[in-house]
N, C-alpha and C positions, 0 to 999 in steps of 0.2 A: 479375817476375823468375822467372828459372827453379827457382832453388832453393823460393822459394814454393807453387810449383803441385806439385811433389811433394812438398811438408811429409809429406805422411802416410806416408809412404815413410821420409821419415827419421826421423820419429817409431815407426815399427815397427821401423828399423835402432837405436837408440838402445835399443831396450825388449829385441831382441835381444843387443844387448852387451852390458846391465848383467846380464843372466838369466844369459849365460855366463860372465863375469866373475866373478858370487858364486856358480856350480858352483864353477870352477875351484880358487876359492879354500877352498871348504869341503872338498870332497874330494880336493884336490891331483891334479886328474887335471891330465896333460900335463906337457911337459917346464917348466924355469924359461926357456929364449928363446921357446918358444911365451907361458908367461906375462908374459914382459918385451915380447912384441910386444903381445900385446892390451892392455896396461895403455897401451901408446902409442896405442892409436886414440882414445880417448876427445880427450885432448887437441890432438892433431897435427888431427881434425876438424875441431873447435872452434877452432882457431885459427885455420885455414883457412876456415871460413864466415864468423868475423867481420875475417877479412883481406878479403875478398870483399866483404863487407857494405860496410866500410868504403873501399874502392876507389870506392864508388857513389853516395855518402852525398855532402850540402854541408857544407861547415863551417855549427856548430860540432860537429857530426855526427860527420864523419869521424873528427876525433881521440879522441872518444870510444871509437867501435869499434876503433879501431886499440888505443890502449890493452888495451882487452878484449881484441885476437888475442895482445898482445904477453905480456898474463899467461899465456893458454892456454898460449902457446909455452914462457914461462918453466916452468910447469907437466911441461911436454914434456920440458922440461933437464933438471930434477930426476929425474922419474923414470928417468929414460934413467943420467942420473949414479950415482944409488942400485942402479939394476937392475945396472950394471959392478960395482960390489965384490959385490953379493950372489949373482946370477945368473952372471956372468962368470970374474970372479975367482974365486971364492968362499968371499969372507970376511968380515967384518963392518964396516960402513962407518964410517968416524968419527965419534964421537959429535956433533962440528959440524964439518960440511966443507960443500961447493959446493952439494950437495941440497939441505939446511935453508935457504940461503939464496936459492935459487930458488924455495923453496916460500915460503916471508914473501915473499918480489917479487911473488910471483904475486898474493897477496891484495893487497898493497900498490899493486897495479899496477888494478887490481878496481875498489880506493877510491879511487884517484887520477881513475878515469875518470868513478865518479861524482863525485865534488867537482869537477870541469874542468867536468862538463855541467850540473850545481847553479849554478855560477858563473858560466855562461853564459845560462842561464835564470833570472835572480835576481829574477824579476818572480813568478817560484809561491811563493816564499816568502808568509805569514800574518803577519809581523813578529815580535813580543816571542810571542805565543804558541805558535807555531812553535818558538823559541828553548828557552822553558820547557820542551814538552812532552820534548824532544828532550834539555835536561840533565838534566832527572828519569829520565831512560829511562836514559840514558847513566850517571849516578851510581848508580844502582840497579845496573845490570846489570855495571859496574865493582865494586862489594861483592861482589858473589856470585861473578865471576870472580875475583877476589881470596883469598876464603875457602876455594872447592872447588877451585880448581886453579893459580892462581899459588903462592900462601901452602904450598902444599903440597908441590907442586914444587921452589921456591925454598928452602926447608927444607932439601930432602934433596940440593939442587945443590951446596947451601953445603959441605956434609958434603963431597962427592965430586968437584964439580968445579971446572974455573979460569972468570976471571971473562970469557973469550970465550965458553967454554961457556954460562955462565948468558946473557950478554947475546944471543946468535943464540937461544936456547929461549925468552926473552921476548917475542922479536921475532912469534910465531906470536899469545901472547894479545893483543899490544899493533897487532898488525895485524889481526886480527879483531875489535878495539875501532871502531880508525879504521872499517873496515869496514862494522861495525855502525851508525855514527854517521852515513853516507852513506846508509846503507840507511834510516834512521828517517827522515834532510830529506827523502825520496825520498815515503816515506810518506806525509808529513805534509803534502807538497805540494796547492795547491786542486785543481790541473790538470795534466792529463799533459802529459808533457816528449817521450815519445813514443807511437807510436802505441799502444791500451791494452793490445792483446794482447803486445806487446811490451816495454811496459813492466811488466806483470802477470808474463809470463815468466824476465825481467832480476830482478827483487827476489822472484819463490821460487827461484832458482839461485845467486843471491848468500847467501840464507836458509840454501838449503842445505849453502852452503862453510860457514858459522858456526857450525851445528848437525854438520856436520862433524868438524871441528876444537876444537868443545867437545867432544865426546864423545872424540876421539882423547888429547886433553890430558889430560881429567881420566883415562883409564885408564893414560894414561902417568903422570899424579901417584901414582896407585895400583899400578903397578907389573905393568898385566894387559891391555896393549897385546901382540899378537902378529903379524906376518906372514900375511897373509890373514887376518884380522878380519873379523865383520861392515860394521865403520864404510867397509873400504876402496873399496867399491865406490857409498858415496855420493859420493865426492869425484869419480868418474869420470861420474856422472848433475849433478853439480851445473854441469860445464866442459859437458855436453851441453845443460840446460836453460839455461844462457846464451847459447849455441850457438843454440839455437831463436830466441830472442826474435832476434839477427838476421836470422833468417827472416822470422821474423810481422813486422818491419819494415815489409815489404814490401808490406804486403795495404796494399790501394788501398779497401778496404769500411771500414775503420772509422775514427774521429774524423780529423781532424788533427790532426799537433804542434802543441801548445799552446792546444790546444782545453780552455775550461773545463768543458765539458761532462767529468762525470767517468768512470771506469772503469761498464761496467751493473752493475758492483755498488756503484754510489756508497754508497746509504743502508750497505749493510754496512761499507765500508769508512769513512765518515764515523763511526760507534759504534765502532768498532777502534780507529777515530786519536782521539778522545775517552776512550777508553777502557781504552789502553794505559798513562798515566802512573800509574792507580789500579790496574791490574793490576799493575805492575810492585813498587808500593809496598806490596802485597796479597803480594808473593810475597817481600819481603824482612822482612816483618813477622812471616809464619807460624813461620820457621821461627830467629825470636829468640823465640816464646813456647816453639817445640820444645826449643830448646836454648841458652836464655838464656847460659849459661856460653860459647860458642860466641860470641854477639853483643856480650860486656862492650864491646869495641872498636866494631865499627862500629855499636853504637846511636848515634852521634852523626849516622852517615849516616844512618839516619832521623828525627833532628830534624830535620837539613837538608832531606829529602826533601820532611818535612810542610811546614817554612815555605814552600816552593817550591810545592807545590799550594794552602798558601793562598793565596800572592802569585798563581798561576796563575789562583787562583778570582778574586780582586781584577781582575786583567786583565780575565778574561771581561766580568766583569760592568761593567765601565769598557767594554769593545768593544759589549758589547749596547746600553749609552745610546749612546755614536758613533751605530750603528748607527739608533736612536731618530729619534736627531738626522735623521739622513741621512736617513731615511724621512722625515720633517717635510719638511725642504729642497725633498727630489724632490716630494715632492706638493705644495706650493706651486709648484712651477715649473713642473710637470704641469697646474696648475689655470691658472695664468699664462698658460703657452702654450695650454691649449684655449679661452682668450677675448681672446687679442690675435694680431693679426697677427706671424708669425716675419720679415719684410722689415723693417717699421717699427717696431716695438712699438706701435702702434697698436692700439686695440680694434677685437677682428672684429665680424662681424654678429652671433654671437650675443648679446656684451656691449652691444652697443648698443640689441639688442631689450630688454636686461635694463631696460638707463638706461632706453629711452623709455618702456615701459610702466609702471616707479618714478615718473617723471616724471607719466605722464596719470593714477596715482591717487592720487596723493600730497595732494593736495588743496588746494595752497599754491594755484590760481590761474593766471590770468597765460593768453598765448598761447604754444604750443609748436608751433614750426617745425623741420620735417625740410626739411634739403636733400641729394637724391642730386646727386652730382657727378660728369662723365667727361671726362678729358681729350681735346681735341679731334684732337691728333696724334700721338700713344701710339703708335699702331702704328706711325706713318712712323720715329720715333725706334728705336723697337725693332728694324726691317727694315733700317736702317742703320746704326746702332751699332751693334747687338747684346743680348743679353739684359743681360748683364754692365752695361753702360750705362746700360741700361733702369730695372733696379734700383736703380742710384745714383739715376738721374733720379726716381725715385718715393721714395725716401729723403728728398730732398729738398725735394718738394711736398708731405711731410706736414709737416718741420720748418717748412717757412714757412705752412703751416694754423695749426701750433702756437703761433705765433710771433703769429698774427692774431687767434685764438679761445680765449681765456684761456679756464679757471673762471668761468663754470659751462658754459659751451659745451663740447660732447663732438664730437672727431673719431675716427672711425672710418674701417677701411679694408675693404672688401668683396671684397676682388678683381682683380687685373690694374690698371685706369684708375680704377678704381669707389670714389669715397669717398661718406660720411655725415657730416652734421654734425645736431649736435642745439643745439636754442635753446631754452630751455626758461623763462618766467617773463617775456616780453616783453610790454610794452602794446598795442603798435600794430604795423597792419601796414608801418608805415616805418621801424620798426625793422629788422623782415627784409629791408627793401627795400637799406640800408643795408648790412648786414652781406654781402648779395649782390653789390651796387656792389666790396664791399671787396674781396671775393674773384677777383671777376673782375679787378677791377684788378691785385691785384699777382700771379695766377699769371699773367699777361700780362706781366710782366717777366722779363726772361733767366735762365734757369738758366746756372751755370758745372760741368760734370762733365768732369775728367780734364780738364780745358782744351778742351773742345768748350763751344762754347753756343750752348746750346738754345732752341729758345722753344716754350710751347703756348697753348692759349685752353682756355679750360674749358665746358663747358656744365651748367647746375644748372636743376633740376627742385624744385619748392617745394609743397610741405604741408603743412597746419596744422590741428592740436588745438585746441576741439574741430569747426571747421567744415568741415572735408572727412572725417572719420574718427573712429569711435570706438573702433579697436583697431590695434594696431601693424602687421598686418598690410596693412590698408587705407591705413595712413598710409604705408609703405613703397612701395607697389605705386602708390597716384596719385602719390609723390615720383618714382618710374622713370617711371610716363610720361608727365611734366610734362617731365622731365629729356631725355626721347626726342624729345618735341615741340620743347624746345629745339634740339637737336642737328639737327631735322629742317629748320628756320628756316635753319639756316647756324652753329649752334654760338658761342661766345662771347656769351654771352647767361643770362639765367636765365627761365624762366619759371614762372606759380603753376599750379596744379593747377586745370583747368575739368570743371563738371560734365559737356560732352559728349565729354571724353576718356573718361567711364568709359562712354558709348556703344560710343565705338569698339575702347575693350575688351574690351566682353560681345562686339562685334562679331567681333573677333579670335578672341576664344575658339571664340563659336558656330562659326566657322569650321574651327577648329583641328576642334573635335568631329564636323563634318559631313566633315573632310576624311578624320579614321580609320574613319570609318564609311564612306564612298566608297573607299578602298580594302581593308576587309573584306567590304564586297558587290560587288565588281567594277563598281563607277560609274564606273573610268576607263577613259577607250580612247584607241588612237593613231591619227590621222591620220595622212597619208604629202603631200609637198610634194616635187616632182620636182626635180631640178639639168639642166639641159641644158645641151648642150654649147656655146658661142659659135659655131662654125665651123658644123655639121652638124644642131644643132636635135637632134641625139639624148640621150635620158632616159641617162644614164649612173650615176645615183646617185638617190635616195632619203632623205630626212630623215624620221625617225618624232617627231612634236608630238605633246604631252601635252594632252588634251582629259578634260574632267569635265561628265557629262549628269547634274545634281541627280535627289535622288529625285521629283522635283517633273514631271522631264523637261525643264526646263530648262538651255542650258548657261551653266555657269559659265565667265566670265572668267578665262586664264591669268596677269593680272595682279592677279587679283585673288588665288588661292590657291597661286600658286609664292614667293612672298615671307611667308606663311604657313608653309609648308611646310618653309620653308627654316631660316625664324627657331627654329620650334619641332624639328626636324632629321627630320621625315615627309618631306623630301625622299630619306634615303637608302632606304627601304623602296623609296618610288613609283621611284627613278631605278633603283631595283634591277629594278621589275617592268616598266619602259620596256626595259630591257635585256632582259630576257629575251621581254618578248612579240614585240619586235623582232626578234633574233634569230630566232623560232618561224616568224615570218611571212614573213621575207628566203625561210628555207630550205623553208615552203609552195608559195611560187612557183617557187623551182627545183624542187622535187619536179615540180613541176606543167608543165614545159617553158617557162615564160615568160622573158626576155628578161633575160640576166644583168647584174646591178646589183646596187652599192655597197648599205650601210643605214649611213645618219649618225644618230645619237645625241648628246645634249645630256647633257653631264655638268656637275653641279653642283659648286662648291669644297668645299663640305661634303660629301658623296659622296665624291669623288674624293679626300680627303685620311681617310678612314677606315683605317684602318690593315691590313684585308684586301682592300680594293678591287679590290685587282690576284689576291689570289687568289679571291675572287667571280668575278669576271668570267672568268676560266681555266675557271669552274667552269660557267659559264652557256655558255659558248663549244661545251663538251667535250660538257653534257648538249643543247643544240639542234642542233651539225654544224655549224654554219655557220662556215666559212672567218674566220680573224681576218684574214686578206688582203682581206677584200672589206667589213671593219668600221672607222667612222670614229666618233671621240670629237671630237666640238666643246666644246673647254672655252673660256668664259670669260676674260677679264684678269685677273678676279679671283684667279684660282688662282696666276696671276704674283705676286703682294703676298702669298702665304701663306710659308708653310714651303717657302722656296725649297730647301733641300736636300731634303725629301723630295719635293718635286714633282720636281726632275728625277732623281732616284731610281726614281720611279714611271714615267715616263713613257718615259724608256730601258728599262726591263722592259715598258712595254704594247706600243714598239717593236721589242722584240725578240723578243715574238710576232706580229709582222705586221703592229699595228695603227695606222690612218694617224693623227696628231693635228692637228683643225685650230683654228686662234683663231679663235673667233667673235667677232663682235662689232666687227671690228678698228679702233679708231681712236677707241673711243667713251669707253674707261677709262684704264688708265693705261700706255699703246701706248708701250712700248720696242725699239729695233731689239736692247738686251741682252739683254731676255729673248726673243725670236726665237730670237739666235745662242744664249741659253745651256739652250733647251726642245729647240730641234731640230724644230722643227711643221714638219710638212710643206705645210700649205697654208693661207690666210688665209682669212675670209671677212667683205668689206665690209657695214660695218654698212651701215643703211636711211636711215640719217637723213644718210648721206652722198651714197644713190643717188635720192631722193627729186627734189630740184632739181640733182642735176647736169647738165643740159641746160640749164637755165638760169640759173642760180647759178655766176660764175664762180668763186666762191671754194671751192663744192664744187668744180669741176671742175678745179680745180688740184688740189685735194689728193686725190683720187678718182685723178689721173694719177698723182701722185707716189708714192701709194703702189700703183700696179701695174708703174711703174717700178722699182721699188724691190724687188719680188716676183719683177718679170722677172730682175734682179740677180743674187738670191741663188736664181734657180731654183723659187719655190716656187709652185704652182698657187693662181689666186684666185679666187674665187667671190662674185657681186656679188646681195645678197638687198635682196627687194622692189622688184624690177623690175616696174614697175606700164605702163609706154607704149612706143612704138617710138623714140620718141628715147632714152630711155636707153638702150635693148638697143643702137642703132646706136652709141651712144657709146661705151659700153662694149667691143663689141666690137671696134670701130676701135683702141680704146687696150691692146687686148694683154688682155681680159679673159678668164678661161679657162670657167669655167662661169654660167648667169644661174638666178636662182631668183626665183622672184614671179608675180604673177597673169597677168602678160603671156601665159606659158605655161599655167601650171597653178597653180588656186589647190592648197588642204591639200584633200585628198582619205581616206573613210572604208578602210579595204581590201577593205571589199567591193567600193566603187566604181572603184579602184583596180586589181583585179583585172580589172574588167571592160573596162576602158583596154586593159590588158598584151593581152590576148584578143584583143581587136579590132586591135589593134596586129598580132598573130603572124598570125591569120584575113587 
């Protein structure tokens, strides 16, 4: 807001008026409408910034500030009123006329806006302690207004004046009570109501009217109140610092409303608000031992005072056990939730590690069988229903676990599909063979969720204490890939843990470790495999394949370590460093004048659903040169069964940097003409296992037609891989096929050798 950004502007306009205002007043320079004008700016300001303020505010906001302009203004009345008989007329105004009672509206109007905004925000309240601190403040500070300045005034009223008189001269202490009494809930509150600088501003200018109006009162009880006074010129700073605060509203830098977070002077302010009700009773105490004669009467109000901070001490100390309690509660339910699943209530992995290793030293005996479990259709259910669903659905396969696996059996939940079951005290291995039977049987029976029904099969993975494992570790890790080997079989099944799974473990492993070390020392490189065109027999594109020559000099098998790669996620690094060597090499050969061609890339599901993907690749694009018009991404089926909104989120941005997207594979996974229309790929490319016997396999070469049919259709270019003989190529091209890749032509070539094609080609 405007007025915000020149705050400092009006905080030097503010420091200027009050400076002028207490000349004026001391030395009576200048006429009395020059001084009946300046005494109006203060207010007529002030009422106007939080007229403003309040214009812009939401409820319960607005009414607040308005309130606030509405006092200024009353403020404005008064003075304007009084300044006509003194200044004007020039005579003495009536001892209660329209003045005095604008000036009580105004405060009245002050407290009313906080108590609307307290009662709007009734959640800062602290309860009964709150309450306490706030009438011990209020009772104290009521005695001492009583003694120095009503009791005194009211005395001499009785003598002199009528009873309208005394009631409108009340109305000033008895409104700076209210006042007061807004000002302490204000205080005492845990968390600001508004923004802090704002609220810090609002309660010292309300402060200010109180300490105001006491000093004005008590010289009028004493009879030494004059016409430009010192006090007068606080009253015109207190309408200007209220003024402020709905400025500093504004700032956009500090807390939010009703942020707990406190004022940056929390700890000081938190000793204050503690500290006030002892101070207060500190300061009605002093000055009964000064002049006990003086306190015969309201010593009562400090026996009341006392009982009130003991009950207030009693409070405390009842808040601090709550408190106690509370802390108990949460850490229990802290310690709860860090070892059971938040889905099921289920124990997580760590609790179950706890059970099994209690179990294998406990020393009772007996055989202890770990079964890992994964359901066999989890994902399909998830990718159809939805998460939502998904959830129930697994809510409910643990309740019927539960329901199967009494005490002393332990079920746990690991994860997504992934449960544990612990057996623990069993005789024989037919026991577990049993309890396996049981399981698979009945999570084989229909789920009902939301009135949908479901069905899945399970696959269980089985190890046992103490003959496959002597730490939970081991026992866990042959349970997954007993569980894997299951799943691997066709799923619904269980199987036990064999010694030469943990072959093919270390196998895996070893693998895992020779693969990051192959791409720390650049052991991989890319071949190149040409696409030609059906019609003209011309190389139009390029495919760069991932090859790995062992430190041995050996090469390794691409099936043998992209399924490694994948599982352990060394595929997003390698698919990173395909990309960009790719790139490097497409834009060698143009540098180099040879023959402009496409580069196709193999993009992985795990890759390609990374969540910077698309900005790597922008970035790899930008640092090689290489045209994204002339770059193709082959993904996979797979990526279609993933996080289908973010695939085609990604993939409309990779195309709308230029880049072609084609389905590889096509026909071999899970081939929908939906996800076609809802990716947008621009072009197909027939798997091998379709073009293999389509010359002579009528049942390939039906569907080999049907789906170039079907391509022709919808427009999109095909591309038929592992064309190995001239019957295919002639089939293919006869039936509409657009480009051929396979040995026929050209097998995967190194780029150097590759190079030396292009060369020979141009020469």
């Amino acid at each position: 807001m405007l007025m915000y950004r020149y705050r400092k502007w009006l905080w030097l306009l503010c420091i200027v008026h009050i400076g002028l205002l207490y000349l004026m007043n001391r030395s009576a320079l200048g006429n009395d409408q020059f001084l009946l004008s300046l005494q109006c700016i203060a207010p007529l300001g002030s009422g106007l910034l939080l007229y403003f303020t309040s214009r812009k505010k939401p409820a319960p906001y607005r009414r607040f500030w308005r309130l606030l302009s509405w006092g200024s203004f009353c403020y404005l009345a008064a003075v304007l009123t009084w300044g006509w008989y003194v200044w004007v007329q020039g005579v003495q105004p009536p001892e209660v006329g329209v003045a005095d009672m604008l000036w009580a509206a105004q405060i009245f109007l002050y407290a009313g806006a906080l108590c609307y905004l307290l009662m709007k925000e009734r959640s800062v309240f602290q309860g009964l302690r709150l309450a306490f601190d706030t009438l011990i403040t209020l009772l104290i500070a009521g005695t001492l207004s009583w003694i120095y300045i009503i009791q005194p005034k009211l005395e001499m009223m009785l003598v002199t004046s009528t009873k309208l008189e005394i009631t409108v001269n009340l109305l000033y202490p008895v409104a700076d009570f209210a006042l007061l009494c807004g000002l302490l809930f204000t205080m005492f509150t845990y968390k600001n109501i508004l923004a802090w600088k704002a609220q810090l501003l609002m309660l010292a200018g309300l402060a200010l009217i109180i300490f105001a109006d006491t000093v004005y009162l008590f010289e009028a009880a004493a009879d030494q109140y004059v016409i430009g006074d010192w006090v007068d010129p606080l009253f015109d700073a207190s309408l200007l610092v209220v003024a402020m605060s709905g400025v500093y509203s504004w700032d956009q830098d500090t807390e939010s409303v009703g942020s707990v977070h406190h004022f940056r002077e929390a700890p000081v302010r938190a000793a204050l608000g503690m500290l006030l009700p002892y101070v207060c009773f500190f300061a009605l105490v002093v000055p009964m031992w000064w002049n006990a004669q003086l306190f015969n009467g309201p010593s009562f109000i400090a026996l009341i005072a006392i009982v009130l901070l003991v009950l207030r001490q009693m409070m405390v100390l009842g808040q601090n056990q709550r408190l106690i309690r509370n802390m108990k509660e949460m850490l229990e339910k802290s310690n709860h939730l860090a070892h059971h699943d938040y889905l099921t209530g289920l124990p997580n992995r760590r609790l179950f590690e706890k059970k099994l290793a209690s179990a294998m030293y406990s020393g009772e005996g007996g055989l202890i069988a770990v079964f890992s479990m994964d359901l066999d259709r989890f994902k399909f259910i998830n990718d159809t229903y939805g998460h939502a669903t998904g959830d129930l659905f697994i809510r409910q396969v643990a309740e019927r676990l539960l329901q199967y696996l009494p005490e002393p059996f332990l079920v746990a939940r690991q994860g997504g599909d992934e449960f544990t079951v612990l057996l623990p005290g069993l005789s024989n291995f037919e026991e577990v063979m049993a309890v396996a039977e049981t399981l698979l049987k009945e999570t084989a029976k229909p789920f009902e969720v939301e009135g949908i029904e479901l069905l899945t099969t399970t696959s269980i993975g089985i190890s046992l204490f103490p003959g496959d494992g002597l730490n939970v570790n081991d026992l866990m890790k042959q349970a997954d890939a007993a569980m894997y080997e299951a799943k691997a079989r066709g799923g619904n099944r269980w199987h036990r843990f064999e010694i030469q799974m943990n072959d093919m473990l270390q196998k895996k492993t070893g693998m895992e470790r020779a693969l990051r070390r192959a791409l720390a020392e650049e052991q991989l490189m890319l071949y190149y495999q040409p696409l030609v065109s059906a019609n003209d027999q011309q190389v139009g594109s390029v495919e760069a394949l991932l090859r790995w020559r062992g430190a041995e000099g050996k090469m390794v098998s691409p099936a043998e370590f992209i399924p490694v790669a994948e599982e352990t996620g060394l595929i997003v690094p390698i698919g990173e460093w395909v990309l960009r060597t790719a790139c490097r090499q497409a834009k060698e050969w143009e540098e180099q004048g040879l023959p402009e061609m496409s580069m196709a890339v193999n993009v992985s599901p795990r890759q390609f659903l990374q969540d910077d993907f698309v900005a790597r690749t922008a970035a790899i694009i930008e640092e090689s040169g290489w045209p994204p018009e002339r770059l193709v991404f082959e993904i996979t089926e797979g990526i279609a069964i993933q996080d289908q909104t973010k695939t085609v989120a990604q993939l409309q941005q990779l195309q709308a940097m230029g880049i072609t997207i084609s389905m590889d594979d096509f026909g071999t996974g899970y081939s929908s003409l939906e996800y076609i229309r809802k990716y947008q790929v621009n072009s197909l490319k027939i798997a091998q296992s379709f073009i293999r016997e389509v010359s002579v396999n009528s049942s390939d070469a039906t569907i080999v037609k049907a789906i170039l049919a079907m391509a022709q259709s919808l427009k999109l270019t095909v591309t038929a891989e592992g064309v190995e003989t001239k019957e295919q190529f002639e089939f293919l091209k006869e039936n509409g096929c657009d480009r051929i890749q396979g040995y026929y032509f050209y097998k995967p070539m190194s780029s150097e050798e590759w190079t030396e094609r292009l060369r020979a080609k141009v020469s």
